[in-house]
Steps between C-alpha positions, in 0.01 A plus 500: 500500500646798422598825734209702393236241583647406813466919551150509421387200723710654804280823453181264460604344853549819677239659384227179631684527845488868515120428406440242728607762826380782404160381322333484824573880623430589136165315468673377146368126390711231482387422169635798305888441601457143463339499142742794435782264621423242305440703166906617568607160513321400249637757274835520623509092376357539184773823442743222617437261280319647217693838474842449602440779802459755291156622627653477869802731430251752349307530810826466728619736302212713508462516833905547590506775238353748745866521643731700374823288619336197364488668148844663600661108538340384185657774238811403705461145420412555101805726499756259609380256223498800269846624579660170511344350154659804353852461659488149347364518165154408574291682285160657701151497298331582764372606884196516731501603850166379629320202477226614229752615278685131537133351461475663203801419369449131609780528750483382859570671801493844624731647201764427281768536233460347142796352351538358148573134638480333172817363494527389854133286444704366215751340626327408902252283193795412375620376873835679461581860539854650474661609814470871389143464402397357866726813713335754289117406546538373819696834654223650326254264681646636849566808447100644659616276822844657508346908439276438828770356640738815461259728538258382773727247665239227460263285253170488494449491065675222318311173538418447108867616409606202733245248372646635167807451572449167651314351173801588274762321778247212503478465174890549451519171742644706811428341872266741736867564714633621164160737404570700862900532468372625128247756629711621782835533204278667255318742807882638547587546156165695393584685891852602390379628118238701669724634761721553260255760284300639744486833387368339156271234720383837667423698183343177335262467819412871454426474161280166582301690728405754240374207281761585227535293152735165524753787265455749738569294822839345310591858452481576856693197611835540294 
């Protein structure tokens, strides 16, 4: 089940306790939070299974929007994919910084950067991928993990760049101990490109936060 489910039904269970005390002071039946409750679950599965999570991050995302550091940590986040894609050849198609903007560019999440990943789909089909190929996508891969990192000091985006990041490992034939000495290599080599550009990381995230063109935002970060 994936993060934003498990979200949704943690709400759905505070929300019938929380019910279920103060109902009685409130004179509120039992019935409405229940059949409420239910209809969450309910949804929350079917966006599980049928949707890939997509309707839960929009009303996560919705709802999480109303703070400003919240939107603050997710341009951060794009930005350090942004940045570190075009340190390392990447080429960028694309970015959203909200979940309906991902939704309607069928994207998961929150956010994110579009790369042209042709190539790399090539040869993970293929099931071989040249050393090269593998560094550059996955630094790119870690590099949203490793901005919040160096700018906040802690994580809280990240979990499809890891399940990402994990499918091309997996599919490479690497052992789970090998995916997290992996993530935890390419976390400090997206870390040390972005510290080393953050005046360019800084103007990119400015520029991101104004909504400019994929162009414009390269511009800003060179």
């Amino acid at each position: 089940m994936g993060q934003v489910a498990i979200n949704l039904i943690a709400i759905s269970v505070f929300a019938m306790t929380m019910s279920t005390l103060l109902g009685p002071l409130l004179n509120i039946s039992q019935t409405i939070p229940a059949i409420v409750t239910f209809a969450v679950l309910g949804i929350a599965s079917i966006d599980n299974f049928a949707w890939e999570g997509k309707g839960g991050n929009l009303v996560l995302d919705s709802i999480a929007r109303f703070s400003p550091k919240y939107r603050e940590r997710i341009v951060h986040h794009e930005a350090g994919h942004f940045l570190v894609a075009s340190l390392l050849g990447v080429a960028v198609t694309g970015y959203t910084l909200s979940a309906w903007e991902a939704l309607q560019q069928n994207q998961l999440g929150q956010g994110g950067v579009s790369f042209d990943d042709e190539e790399l789909a090539q040869q993970v089909e293929a099931g071989h991928i040249s050393a090269q190929m593998l560094d550059r996508y996955c630094t790119v891969l870690m590099a949203g993990i490793a901005a919040e990192k160096l700018v906040y000091d802690e994580v809280e985006g990240g979990a499809d760049d890891k399940s990402k990041l994990n499918a091309i490992l997996n599919s490479l034939g690497f052992s789970p101990n090998n995916n997290k000495q992996k993530l935890r290599f390419y976390t400090l080599q997206a870390k040390t490109l972005i510290q080393d550009n953050l005046s360019n990381y800084q103007n990119l995230v400015d520029a991101m936060h104004q909504r400019k063109s994929v162009s414009e935002c390269l511009k800003a970060s060179k």
